[in-house]
KOLTOR-940711 format. One line per 10 residues: number of its first residue (from 1); for each residue y negated, z, x of C-alpha. Coordinates in steps of 0.001 Angstrom, whole numbers, plus 524288, in hexadecimal, padded with zeros to 5 digits. Layout:
<recs>
NUM> Y Z X; ...
</recs>
This chain:
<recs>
1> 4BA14 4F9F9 D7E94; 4B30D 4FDAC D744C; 4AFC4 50CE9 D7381; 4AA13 515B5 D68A2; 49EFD 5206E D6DA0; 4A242 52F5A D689E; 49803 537E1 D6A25; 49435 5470E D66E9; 48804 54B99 D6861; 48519 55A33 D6C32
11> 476AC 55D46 D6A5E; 47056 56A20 D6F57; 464A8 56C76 D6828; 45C34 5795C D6BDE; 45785 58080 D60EB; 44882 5844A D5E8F; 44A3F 59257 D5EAB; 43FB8 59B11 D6596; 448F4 5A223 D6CD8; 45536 59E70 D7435
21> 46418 59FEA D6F06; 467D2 5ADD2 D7318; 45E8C 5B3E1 D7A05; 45023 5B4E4 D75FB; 44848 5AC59 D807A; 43E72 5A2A5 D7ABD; 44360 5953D D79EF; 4387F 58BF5 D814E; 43577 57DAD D83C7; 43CD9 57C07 D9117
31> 432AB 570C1 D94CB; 426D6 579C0 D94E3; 42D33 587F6 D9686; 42EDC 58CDF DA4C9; 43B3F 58E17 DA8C1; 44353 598D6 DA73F; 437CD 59EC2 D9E96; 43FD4 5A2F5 D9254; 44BAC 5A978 D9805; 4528B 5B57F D9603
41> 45E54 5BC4C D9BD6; 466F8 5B802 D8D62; 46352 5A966 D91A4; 464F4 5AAB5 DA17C; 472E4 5B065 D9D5F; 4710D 5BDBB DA30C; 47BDF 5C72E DA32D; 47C5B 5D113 D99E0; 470D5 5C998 D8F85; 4765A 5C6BB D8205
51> 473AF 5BA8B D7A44; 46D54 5BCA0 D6B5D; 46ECB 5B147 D61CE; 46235 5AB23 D5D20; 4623D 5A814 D4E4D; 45A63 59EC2 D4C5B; 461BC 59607 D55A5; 46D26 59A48 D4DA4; 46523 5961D D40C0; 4602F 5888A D4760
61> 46E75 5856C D4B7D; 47294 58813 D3BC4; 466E8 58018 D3843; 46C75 5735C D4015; 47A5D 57795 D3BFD; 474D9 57768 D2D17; 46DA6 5683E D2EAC; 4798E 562AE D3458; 48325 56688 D2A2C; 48A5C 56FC1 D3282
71> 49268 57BA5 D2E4F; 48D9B 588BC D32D2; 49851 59048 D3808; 4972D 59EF8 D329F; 49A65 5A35D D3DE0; 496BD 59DD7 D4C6D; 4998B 5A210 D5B50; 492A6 59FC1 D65CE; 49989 59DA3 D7345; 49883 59F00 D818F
81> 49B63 58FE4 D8641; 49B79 592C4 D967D; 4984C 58B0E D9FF7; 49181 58CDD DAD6C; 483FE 58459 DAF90; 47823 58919 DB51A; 46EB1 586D2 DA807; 478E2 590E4 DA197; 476FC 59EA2 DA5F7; 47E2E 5A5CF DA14A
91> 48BA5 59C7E DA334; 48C1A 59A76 D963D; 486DA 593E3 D893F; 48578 59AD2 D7EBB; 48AA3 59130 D72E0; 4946C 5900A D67F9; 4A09E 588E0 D66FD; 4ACFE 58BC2 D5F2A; 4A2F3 59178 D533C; 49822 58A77 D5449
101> 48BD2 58D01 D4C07; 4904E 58064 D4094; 49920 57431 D4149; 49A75 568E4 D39E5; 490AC 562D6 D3684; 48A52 55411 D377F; 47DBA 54C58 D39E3; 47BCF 53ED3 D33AC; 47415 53486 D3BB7; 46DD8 5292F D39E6
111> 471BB 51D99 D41CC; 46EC0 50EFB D438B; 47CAE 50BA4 D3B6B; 47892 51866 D3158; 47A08 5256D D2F35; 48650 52BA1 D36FF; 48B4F 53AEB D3482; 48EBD 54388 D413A; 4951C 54F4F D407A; 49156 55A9C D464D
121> 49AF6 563DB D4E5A; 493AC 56DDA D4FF8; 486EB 575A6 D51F6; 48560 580A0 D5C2E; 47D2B 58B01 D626E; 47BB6 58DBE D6FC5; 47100 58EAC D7A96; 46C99 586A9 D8374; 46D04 586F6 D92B8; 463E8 58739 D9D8E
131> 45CC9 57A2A DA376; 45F08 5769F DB03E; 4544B 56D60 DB894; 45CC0 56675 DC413; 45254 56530 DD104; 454FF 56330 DDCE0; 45C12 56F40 DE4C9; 4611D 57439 DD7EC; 45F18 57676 DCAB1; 4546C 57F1E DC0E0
141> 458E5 58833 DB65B; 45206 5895F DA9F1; 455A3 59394 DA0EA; 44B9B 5919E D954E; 454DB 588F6 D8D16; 45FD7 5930E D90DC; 4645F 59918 D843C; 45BB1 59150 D7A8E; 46315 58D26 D6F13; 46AE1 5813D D6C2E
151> 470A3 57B50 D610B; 47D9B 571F9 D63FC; 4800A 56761 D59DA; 48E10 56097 D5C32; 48FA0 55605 D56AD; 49E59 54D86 D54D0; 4A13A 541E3 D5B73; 49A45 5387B D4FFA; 492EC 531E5 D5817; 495B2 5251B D5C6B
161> 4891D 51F66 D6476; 47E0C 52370 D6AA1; 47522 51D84 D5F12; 47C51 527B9 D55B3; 47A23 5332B D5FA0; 46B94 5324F D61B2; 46A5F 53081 D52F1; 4740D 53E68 D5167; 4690F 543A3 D5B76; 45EFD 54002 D5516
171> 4626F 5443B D4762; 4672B 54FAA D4D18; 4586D 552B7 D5345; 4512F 55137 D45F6; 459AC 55B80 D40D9; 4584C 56585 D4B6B; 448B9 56373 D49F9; 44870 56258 D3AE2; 45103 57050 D3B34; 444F7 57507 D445B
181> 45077 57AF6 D4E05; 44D24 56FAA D5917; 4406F 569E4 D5E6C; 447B9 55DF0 D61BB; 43EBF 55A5D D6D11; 44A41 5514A D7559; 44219 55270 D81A4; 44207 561B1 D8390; 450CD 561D3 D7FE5; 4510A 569EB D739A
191> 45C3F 55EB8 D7281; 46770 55C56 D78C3; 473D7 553B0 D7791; 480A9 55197 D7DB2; 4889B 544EC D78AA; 4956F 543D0 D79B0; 499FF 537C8 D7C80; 4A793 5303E D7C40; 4AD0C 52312 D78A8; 4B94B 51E0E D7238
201> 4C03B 511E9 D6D9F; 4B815 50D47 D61CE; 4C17A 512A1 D562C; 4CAA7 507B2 D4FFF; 4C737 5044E D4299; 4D415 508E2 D3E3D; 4CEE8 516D7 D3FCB; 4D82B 51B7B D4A29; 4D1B1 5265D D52BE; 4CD57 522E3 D5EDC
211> 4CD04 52E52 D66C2; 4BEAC 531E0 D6DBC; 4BDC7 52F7E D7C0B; 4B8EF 53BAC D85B6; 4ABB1 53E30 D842E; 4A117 5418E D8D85; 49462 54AA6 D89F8; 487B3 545DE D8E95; 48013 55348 D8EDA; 47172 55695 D8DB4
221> 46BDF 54A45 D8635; 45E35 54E47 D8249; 45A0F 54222 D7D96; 45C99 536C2 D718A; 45C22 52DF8 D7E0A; 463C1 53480 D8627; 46CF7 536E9 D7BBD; 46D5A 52825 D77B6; 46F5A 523C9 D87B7; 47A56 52E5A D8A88
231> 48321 52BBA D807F; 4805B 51D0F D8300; 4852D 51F36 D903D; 48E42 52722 D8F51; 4961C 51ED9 D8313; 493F6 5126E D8DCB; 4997A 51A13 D9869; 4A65C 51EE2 D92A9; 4A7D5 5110D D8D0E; 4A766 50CBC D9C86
241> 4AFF1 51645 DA048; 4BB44 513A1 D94E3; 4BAE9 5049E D9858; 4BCDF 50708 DA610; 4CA31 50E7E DA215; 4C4F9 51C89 DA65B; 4C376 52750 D9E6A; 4B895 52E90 D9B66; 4B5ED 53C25 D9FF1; 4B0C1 54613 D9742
251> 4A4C1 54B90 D9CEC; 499A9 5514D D9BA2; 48C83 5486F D9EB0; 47EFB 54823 DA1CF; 474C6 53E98 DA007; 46C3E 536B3 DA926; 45FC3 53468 DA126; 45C09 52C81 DAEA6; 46748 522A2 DB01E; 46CB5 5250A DA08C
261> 47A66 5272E DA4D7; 48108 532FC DA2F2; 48872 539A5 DAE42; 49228 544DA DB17D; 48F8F 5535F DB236; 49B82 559F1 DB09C; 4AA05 55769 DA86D; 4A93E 55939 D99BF; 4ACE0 567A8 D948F; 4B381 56BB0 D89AA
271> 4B2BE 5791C D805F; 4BC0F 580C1 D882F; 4B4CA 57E4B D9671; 4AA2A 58720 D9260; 4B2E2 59051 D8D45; 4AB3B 59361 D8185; 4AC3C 5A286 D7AE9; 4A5E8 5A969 D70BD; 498C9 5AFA6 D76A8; 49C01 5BD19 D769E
281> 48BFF 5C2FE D7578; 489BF 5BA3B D68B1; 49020 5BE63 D5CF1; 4973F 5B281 D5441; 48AAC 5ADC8 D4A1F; 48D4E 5AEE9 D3D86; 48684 5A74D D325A; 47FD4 5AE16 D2779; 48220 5A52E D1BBD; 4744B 5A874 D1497
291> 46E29 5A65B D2229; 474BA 598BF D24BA; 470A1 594EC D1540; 46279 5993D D189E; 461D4 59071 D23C2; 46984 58575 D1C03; 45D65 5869D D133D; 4524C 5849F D1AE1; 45911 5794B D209E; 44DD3 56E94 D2098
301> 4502C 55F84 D1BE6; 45618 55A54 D27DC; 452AA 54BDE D2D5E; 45B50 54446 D23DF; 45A0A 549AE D1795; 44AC6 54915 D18FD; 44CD0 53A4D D1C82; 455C8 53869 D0F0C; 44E23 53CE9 D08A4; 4410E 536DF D0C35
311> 447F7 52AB6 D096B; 44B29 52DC8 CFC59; 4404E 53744 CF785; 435C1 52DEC CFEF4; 43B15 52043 CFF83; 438BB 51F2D D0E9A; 44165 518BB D1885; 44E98 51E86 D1EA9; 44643 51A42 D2B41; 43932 51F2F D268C
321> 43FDE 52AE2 D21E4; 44672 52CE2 D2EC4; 43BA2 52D0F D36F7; 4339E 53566 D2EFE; 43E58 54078 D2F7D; 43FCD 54034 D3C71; 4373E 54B2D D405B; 434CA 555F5 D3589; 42743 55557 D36F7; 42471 5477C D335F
331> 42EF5 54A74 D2631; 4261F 55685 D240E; 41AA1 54E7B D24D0; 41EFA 54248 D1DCE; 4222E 54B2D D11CA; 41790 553C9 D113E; 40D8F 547D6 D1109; 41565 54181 D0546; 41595 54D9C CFE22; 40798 54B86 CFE7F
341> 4099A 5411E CF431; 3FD2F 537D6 CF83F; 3FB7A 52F67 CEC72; 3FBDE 521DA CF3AF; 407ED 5260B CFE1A; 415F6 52647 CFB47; 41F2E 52C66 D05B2; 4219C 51DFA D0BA0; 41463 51C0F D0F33; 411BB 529C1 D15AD
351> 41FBB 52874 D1DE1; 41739 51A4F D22B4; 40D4C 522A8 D262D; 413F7 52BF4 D2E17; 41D51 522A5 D34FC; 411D7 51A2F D39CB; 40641 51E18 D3B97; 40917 52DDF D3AE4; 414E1 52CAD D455D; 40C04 524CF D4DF2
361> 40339 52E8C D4DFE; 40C6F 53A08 D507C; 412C8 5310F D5BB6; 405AD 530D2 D6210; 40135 53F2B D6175; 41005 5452B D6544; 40E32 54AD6 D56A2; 41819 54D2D D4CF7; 41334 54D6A D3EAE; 411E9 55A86 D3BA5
371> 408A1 55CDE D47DF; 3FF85 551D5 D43C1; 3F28D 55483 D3D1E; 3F3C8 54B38 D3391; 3FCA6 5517D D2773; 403DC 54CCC D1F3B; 3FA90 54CF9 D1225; 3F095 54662 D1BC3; 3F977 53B2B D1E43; 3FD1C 539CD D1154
381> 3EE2F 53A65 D0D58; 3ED12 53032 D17A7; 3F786 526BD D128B; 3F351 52924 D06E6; 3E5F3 522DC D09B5; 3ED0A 51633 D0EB5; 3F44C 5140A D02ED; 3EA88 516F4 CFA86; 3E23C 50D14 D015E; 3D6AF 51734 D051E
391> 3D8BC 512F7 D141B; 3E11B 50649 D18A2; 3EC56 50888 D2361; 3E54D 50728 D2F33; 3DA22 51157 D2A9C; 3E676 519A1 D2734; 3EB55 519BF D3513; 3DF13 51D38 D39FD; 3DC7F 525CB D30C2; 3E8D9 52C96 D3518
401> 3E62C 52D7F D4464; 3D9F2 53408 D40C2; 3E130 53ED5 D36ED; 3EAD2 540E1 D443F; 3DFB9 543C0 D4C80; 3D5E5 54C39 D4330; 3DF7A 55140 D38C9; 3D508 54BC0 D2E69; 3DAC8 54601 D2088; 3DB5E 53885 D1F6D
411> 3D0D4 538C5 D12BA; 3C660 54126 D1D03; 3C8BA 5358A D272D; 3C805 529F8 D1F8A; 3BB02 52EE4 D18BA; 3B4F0 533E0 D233C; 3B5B2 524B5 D2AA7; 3B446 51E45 D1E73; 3C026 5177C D1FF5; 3C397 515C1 D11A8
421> 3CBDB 507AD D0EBB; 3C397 4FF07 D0779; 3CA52 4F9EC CFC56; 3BD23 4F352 CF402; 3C2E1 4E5A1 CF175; 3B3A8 4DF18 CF0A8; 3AFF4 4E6C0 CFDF4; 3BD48 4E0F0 D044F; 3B96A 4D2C3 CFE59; 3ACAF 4D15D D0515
431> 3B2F8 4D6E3 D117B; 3BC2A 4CBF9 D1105; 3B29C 4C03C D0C60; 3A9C8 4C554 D1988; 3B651 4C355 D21BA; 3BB39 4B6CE D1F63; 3ADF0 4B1C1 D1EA5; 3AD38 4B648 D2B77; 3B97A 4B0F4 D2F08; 3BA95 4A2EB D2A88
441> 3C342 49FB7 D3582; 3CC5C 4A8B4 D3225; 3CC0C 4A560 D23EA; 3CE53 49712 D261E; 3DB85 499AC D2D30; 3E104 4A27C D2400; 3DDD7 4988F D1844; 3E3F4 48E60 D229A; 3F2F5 49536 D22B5; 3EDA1 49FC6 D2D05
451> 3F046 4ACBF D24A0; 3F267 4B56D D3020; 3E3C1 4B454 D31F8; 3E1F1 4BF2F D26D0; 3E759 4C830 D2FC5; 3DB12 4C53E D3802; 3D09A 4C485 D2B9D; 3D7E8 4D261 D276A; 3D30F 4D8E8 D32E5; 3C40D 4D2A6 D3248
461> 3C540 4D8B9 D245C; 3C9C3 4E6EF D28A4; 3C0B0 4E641 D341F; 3B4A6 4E402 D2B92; 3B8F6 4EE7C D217E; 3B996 4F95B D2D9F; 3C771 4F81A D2904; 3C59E 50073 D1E68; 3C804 4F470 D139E; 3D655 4F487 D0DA9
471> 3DECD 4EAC5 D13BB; 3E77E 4E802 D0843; 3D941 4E3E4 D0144; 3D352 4DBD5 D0CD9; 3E10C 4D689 D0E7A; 3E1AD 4D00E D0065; 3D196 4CD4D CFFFF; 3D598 4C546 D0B71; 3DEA2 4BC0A D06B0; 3D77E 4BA84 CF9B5
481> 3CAF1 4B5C7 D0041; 3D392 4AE11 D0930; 3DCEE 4A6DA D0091; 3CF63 4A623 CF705; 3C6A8 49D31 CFB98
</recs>
């Protein structure tokens, strides 16, 4: 049979606030901080403490509700969901449900058959639990991440593959950091999805409705990979199970990073098993209009738009484009050495720059671009000096490493080593009369049909210049005294 994947994705992303969601403990880095170091008796769910709502997780959580085209609601609720686990002390989550914080809204993606819209359910508040380290005789209780905020993003059931649901992810992540409300760092879990996953008959090109089949959720996915392989899995699995003639049981999953297969924890619960109810020590939150159209303002250019419109306003690439925008920093820095308007460099040339040789130097000292030492009006100084001819391509690059290391300009460098490109067209002559004269092996192939040996009489050329001669020059001084006499 042939079967149609349905997927929602639930992503928990913890928002970089200093302090936790309602009580005032330091949020820390769980993978440095000792544990149980930044507790309180509001986050160990102590009788008798009451919560206090932090605003600026309220303000982040507007800020993502904003970028994805999602309608405030004036008024929001949070909402005791309860359930009994030993990472949740007080037997309880604090969240929101029936009112959430905004609904409606939608995220478009890019995919390998083109862009594709999802809608957005909803986006919610709530805090986040305990972590618990399994070992063996029992289990340690961390409290640290108890109480630190999270932001919920539901999305509908768009998505039909697990191509289409790293790519939602992903898009998903560059807006979180370019909003400056996540670090987005995957491997300390700032991230967090849950996919859930059915299949159904693939719908008849009549239209009809085909109903969707019972889904499973494959919980605590903290990885694109892990992502990708779960809902790979899982969509495999059900397909299995429906061919066999059994039905599927909704149910709530875990993943085996080890053996990538997902397996059982516990059957699948709906709203009313945790019994959710207004949380009677928070007060309903209710949305200031002039605050919400302050916030709306400083809104920054989010991933997309900034990739539009480098394509239009600088005549790059979609792809070139898209990998520029992908972290802030390199847009930031791609712009700001533009603006410095070198006369030889258009915007094309310094994007070259930056997605060769300046990414493989970032890639190589763990840096991103705005922690490097060489700035943007020294690259575009430095590019400039290429295209200008002042310095050939491989001086360039060299040039470059040494501006990473010391922080010097590219004009200090080259005339400090004398490493000016030698353009004099009599200079570059006599150069090349010494070479093939040296050379009349060589020479005598290449007038014989041999022309890849000019590769090889190119280099004896460069070599004797101390590579400082201009390649385009020795290049055509080459074949004229070849093809000569």
């Amino acid at each position: 049979m042939n079967y149609e994947p349905v997927i929602g994705l639930e992503v928990h992303a913890e928002l970089a606030t200093q302090s936790k969601m309602f009580c005032a403990c330091a949020v820390v880095d769980n993978t440095v901080a000792a544990p149980n170091s930044a507790v309180c008796p509001v986050c160990a769910g102590m009788p008798g403490t009451l919560p206090v709502v932090n605003q600026m997780a309220v303000e982040m959580g507007i800020r993502v509700a904003l970028a994805l085209g999602c309608t405030v609601n004036p008024v929001s609720v949070f909402a005791r969901k309860n359930y009994f686990y030993p990472d949740l002390p007080k037997g309880y989550q604090i969240s929101q449900y029936e009112q959430p914080l905004a609904e409606h809204g939608q995220l478009v993606i890019q995919t390998s058959q083109g862009e594709l819209t999802i809608r957005i359910r909803r986006v919610h508040l709530e805090e986040d639990t305990g972590k618990l380290t399994h070992v063996e005789g029992g289990s340690l209780l961390d409290l640290n991440r108890a109480g630190v905020p999270l932001l919920e993003i539901v999305s509908e059931p768009d998505i039909r593959s697990a191509e289409e649901a790293v790519a939602y992810g992903e898009a998903l992540r560059h807006i979180l950091r370019y909003l400056e409300v996540n670090s987005g760092d995957m491997e300390k879990g700032v991230i967090r999805f849950e996919a859930n996953v059915s299949v159904r008959l693939v719908p008849s090109r009549d239209g009809e409705p085909v109903p969707y089949g019972t889904r499973t959720e494959v919980k605590n996915l903290n990885s694109f990979r892990a992502l990708e392989r779960a809902i790979v899995f899982e969509i495999e699995r059900q397909s299995k199970v429906l061919d066999s003639g059994e039905t599927v049981e909704q149910e709530t999953l875990g993943w085996n990073e080890a053996s990538e297969r997902t397996y059982s924890q516990r059957s699948k619960e709906d709203a009313h098993d945790y019994r959710y109810f207004p949380e009677p020590d928070l007060p309903p939150l209710k949305m200031d209009e002039s605050w919400l159209e302050r916030v709306r303002a400083e809104l920054p250019e989010l991933p997309r738009a900034k990739m539009q419109r480098f394509v239009t306003s600088y005549q790059l690439s979609e792809k070139d484009a898209a990998r520029l925008v992908e972290e802030k920093s390199t847009a930031d820095y791609f712009e700001a050495a533009v603006k410095r308007k070198a006369k030889n460099v258009n915007a094309k040339t310094i994007a070259n720059w930056i997605l060769g040789e300046l990414f493989g130097l970032m890639k190589t000292r763990g840096e991103t671009a705005d922690r490097l030492k060489v700035k943007p009006e020294a690259l575009a100084e430095l590019v400039d000096l290429v295209a200008g001819g002042e310095i050939n391509q491989t001086t360039g690059r060299e040039v470059l490493a040494e501006m990473s290391e010391s922080g010097k300009s590219a004009g200090e460098i080259v005339t400090a080593k004398g490493l000016k490109q030698v353009s004099d067209a009599g200079f570059i002559a006599k150069i090349v009369s010494q070479t093939l004269d040296e050379s009349p092996g060589e020479v005598t192939s290449f007038r014989s049909g041999k022309e890849t040996v000019l590769n090889f009489l190119f280099g004896q050329v460069m070599k004797k210049a101390a590579g400082k001669a201009n390649p385009q020059v020795v290049r055509e001084e080459l074949e004229k005294q070849l093809k000569g006499s």
